[in-house]
C-alpha positions as CSV (number, residue, x, y, z in Angstrom):
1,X,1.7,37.1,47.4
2,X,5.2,36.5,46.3
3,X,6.9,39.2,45.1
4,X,8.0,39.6,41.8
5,X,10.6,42.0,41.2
6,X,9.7,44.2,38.4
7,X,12.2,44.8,35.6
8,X,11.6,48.5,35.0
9,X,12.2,51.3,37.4
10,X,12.0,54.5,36.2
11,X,13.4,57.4,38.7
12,X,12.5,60.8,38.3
13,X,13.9,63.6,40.9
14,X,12.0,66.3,42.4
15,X,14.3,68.9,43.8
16,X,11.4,70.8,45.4
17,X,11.8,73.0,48.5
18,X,8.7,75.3,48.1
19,X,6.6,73.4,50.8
20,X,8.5,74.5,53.4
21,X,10.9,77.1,54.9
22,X,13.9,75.0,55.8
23,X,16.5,75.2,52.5
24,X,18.7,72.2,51.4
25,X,15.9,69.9,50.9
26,X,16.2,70.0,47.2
27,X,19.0,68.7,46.9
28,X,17.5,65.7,48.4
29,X,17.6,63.7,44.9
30,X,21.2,64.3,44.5
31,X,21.9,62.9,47.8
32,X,19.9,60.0,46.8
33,X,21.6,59.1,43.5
34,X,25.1,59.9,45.7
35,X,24.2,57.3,48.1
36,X,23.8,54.6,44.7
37,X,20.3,54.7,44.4
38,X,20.6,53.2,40.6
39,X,23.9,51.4,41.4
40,X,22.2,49.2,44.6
41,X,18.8,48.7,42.5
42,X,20.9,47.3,39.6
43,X,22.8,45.1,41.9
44,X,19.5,42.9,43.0
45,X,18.8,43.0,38.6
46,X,16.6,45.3,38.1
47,X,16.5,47.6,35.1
48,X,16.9,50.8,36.1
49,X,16.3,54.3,33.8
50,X,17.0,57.6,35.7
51,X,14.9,60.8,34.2
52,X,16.7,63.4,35.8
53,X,15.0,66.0,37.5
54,X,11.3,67.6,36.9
55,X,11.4,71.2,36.9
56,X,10.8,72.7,39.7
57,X,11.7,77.0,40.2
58,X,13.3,78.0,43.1
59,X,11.6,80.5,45.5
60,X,13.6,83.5,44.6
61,X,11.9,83.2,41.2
62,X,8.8,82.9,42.6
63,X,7.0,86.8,42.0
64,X,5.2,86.5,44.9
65,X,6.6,83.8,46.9
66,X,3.8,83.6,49.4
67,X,0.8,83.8,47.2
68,X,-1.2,83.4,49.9
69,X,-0.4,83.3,53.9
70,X,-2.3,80.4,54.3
71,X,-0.6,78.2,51.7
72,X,2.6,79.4,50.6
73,X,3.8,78.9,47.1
74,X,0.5,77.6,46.7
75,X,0.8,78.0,42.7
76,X,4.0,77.3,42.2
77,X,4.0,73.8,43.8
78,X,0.6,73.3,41.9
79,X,2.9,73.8,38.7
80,X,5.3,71.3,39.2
81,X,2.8,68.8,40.7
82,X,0.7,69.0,37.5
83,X,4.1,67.8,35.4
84,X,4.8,65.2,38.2
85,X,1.3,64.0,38.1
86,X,1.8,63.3,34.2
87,X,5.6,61.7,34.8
88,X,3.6,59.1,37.1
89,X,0.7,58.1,35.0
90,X,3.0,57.6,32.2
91,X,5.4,55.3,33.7
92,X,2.3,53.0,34.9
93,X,0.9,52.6,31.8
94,X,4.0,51.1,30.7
95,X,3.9,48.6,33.3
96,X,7.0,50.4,35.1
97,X,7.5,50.8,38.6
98,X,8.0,54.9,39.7
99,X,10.0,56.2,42.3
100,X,10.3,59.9,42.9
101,X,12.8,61.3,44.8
102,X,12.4,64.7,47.0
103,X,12.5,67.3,47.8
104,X,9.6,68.3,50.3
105,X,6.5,66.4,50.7
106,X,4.2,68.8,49.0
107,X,5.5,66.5,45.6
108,X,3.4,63.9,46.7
109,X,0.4,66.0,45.7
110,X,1.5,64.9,42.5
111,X,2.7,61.7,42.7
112,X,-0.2,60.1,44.4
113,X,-2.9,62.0,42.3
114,X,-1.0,60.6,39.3
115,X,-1.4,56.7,40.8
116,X,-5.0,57.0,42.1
117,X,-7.3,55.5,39.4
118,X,-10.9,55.1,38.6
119,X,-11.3,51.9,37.5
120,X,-9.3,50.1,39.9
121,X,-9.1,51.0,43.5
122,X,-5.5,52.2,44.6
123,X,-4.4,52.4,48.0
124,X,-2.0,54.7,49.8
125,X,1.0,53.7,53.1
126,X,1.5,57.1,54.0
127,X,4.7,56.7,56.4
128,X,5.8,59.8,58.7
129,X,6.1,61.2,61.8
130,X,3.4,63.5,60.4
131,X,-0.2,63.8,59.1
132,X,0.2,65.8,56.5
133,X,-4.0,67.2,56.6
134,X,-4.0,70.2,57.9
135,X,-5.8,72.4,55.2
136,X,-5.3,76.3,54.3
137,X,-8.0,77.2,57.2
138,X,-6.1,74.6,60.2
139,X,-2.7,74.8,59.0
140,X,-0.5,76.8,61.7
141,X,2.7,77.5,59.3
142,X,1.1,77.6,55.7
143,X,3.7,75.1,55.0
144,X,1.6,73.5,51.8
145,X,4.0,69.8,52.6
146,X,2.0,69.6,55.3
147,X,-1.3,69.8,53.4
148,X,-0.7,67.0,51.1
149,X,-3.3,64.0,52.4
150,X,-6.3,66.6,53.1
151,X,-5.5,67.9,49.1
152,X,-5.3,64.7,47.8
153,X,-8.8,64.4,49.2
154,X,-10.6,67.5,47.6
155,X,-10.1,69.2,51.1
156,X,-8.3,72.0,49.7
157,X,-8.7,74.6,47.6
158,X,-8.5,73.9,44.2
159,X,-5.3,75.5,43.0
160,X,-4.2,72.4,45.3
161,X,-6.2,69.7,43.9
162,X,-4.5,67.9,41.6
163,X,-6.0,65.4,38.9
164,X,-9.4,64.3,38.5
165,X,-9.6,61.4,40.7
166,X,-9.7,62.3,45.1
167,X,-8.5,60.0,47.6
168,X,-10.9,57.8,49.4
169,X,-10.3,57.7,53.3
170,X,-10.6,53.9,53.4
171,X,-8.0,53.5,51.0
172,X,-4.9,55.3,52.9
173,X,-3.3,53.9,56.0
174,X,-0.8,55.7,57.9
175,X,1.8,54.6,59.8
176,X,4.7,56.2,62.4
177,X,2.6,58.9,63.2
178,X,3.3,60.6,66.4
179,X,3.3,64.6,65.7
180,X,0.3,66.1,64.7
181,X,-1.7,69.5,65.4
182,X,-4.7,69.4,66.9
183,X,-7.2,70.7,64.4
184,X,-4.9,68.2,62.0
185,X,-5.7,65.4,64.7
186,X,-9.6,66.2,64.9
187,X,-10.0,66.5,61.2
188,X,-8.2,63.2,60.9
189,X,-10.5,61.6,63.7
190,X,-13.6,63.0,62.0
191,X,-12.5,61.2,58.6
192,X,-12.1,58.0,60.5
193,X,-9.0,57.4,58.7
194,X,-6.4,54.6,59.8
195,X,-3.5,55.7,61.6
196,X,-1.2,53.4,62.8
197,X,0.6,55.5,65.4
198,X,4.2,54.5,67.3
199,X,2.3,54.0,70.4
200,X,0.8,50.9,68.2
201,X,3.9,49.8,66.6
202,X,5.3,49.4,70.4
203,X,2.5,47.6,71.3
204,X,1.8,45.1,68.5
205,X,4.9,45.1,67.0
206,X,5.8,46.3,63.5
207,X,5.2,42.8,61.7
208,X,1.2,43.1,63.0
209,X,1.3,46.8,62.4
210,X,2.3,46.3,59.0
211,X,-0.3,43.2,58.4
212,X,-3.1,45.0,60.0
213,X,-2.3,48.0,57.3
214,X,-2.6,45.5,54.8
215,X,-5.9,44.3,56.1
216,X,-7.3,47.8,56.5
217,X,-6.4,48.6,52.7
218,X,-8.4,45.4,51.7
219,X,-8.2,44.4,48.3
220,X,-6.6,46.9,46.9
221,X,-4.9,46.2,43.4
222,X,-1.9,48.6,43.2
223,X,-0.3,50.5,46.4
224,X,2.1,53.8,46.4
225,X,4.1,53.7,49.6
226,X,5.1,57.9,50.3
227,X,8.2,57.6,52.5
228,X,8.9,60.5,54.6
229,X,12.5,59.6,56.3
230,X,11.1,61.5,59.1
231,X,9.2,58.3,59.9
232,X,12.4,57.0,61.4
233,X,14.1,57.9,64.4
234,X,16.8,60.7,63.8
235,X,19.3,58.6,65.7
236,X,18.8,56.7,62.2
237,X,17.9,59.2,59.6
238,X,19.4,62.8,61.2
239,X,19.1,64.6,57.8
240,X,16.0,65.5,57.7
241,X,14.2,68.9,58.2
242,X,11.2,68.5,61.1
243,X,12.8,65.5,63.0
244,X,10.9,64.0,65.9
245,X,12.1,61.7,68.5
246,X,11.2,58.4,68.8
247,X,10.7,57.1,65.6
248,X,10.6,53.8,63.3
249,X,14.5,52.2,64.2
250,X,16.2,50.6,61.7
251,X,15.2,47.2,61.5
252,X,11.4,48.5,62.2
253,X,11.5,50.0,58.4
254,X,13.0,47.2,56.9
255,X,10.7,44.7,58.1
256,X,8.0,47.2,56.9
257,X,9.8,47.5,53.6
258,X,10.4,43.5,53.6
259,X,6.8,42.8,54.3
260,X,5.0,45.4,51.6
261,X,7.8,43.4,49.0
262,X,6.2,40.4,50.2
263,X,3.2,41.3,49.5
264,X,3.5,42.0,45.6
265,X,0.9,44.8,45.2
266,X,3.5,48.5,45.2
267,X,4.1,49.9,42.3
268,X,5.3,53.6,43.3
269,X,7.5,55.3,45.8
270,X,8.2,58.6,47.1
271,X,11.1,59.2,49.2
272,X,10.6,62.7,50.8
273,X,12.2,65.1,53.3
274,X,15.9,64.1,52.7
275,X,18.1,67.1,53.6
276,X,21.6,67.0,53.4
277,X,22.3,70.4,54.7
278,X,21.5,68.6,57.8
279,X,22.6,65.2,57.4
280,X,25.3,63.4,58.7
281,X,27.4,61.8,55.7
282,X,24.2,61.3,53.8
283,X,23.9,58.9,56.6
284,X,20.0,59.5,55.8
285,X,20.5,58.8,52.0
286,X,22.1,55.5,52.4
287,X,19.6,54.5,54.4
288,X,16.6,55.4,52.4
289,X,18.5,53.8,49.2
290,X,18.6,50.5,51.5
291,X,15.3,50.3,52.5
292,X,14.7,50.9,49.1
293,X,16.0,47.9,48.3
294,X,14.4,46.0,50.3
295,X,10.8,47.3,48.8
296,X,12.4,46.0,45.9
297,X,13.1,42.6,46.5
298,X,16.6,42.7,48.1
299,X,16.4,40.0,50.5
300,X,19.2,38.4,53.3
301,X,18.8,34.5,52.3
């Protein structure tokens, strides 16, 4: 497919640091807009409508912050991924294309629920270093962002589960992956679920990586891409809070970004993780508003 750049992009932030215990990650959609999110989006003539922020409390409001050892904040990130959840479907049934800016991953337990559908099959790039599917009962942490994949497919409790539609295991791919626990890795095994790992991208290269996702997702009539910047290599994206050597380089994620644009079939976007507390110059902003673009049409010739 050619892609068409869609007129409408509606942006809503999620400033969201309940998934996990590493603060300045909320202030992630601030250092998005800083970068020019709107401003570069604009530029390649799209019409752009910021939202502002979604609610979200911050943990020192929480009564009981933990809730539960085994899922902290469980409730409270339920809360504010119920309100996300009706944000998304919202802006797709106008037509409009959604990003959501983060704030930690566990926001994607909205945002995805909110594009799955039953009518038409949806499918999911999930793109981290991570798996994101360890459960209450396999997480080691509690860290609920790192629950998000196995919630989104009924795996969790149900103060977790989100929306009325699950997530089918043939319809997510990952790609990046190269950190993961290892009940997380089993479970993920025992699901035969696609994960495209950097072992693969090395291999094949990131133009048949990102052609065999496509391939796995089939046919597919909408796709949400959830961008964690932790997909990239920190020598490219530093601000972020569980870095991992050896990630996606530069060019790597805007071929992959390039290629989906190609393609014609995303509608949503989550850009996750981005923490300025540990950033360099919102050196990681910048570059998640640029590959941005490029999802969006922004092309060299």
């Amino acid at each position: 497919m050619t892609q068409k750049p869609r007129r409408r992009i509606q942006i809503f932030g999620v400033p969201m640091d309940l998934g996990q215990q590493r603060r300045g990650v909320d202030m992630g959609p601030s250092a998005l807009r800083y970068a020019g999110l709107q401003t570069r989006l604009e530029r390649i003539g799209l019409t752009v409508t910021d939202n502002g922020n979604i609610s979200v409390p911050v943990v020192e409001e929480i009564d009981n912050p933990a809730n539960d050892e085994r899922a902290h904040n469980a409730r409270a990130i339920a809360l504010v991924c119920n309100d996300i959840y009706k944000h998304m479907r919202q802006a797709l049934a106008h037509d409009d294309f959604a990003i959501f800016l983060g704030g930690d991953h566990s926001m994607s337990m909205g945002s995805v629920a909110g594009a799955l559908r039953q009518d038409v099959r949806v499918g999911v790039l999930w793109i981290d270093a991570h798996g994101d599917f360890n459960t209450p009962e396999t997480t080691p942490s509690g860290n609920v962002h790192g629950m998000v994949v196995a919630s989104l497919m009924g795996l969790c409790p149900p103060e977790l589960t989100i929306g009325d539609t699950r997530l089918s295991t043939i319809d997510i791919v990952y790609i990046g992956i190269r950190d993961l626990d290892v009940e997380e890795k089993q479970a993920m095994i025992h699901h035969n679920i696609k994960v495209l790992t950097m072992r693969d991208i090395d291999e094949r290269g990131m133009a048949g990586i990102v052609q065999e996702a496509l391939d796995a997702l089939g046919d597919v009539q909408y796709i949400h891409v959830s961008l964690d910047l932790d997909a990239l290599d920190p020598t490219v994206a530093p601000g972020v809070g569980t870095p991992v050597p050896g990630g996606l380089s530069y060019r790597e994620a805007h071929l992959l970004m390039e290629m989906l644009a190609d393609d014609g079939r995303v509608r949503s976007l989550d850009i996750v993780e981005v923490n300025p507390i540990l950033d360099s110059r919102n050196s990681t902003g910048q570059v998640a508003v640029e590959l941005t673009a490029s999802l969006l049409g922004l092309r060299i010739l």
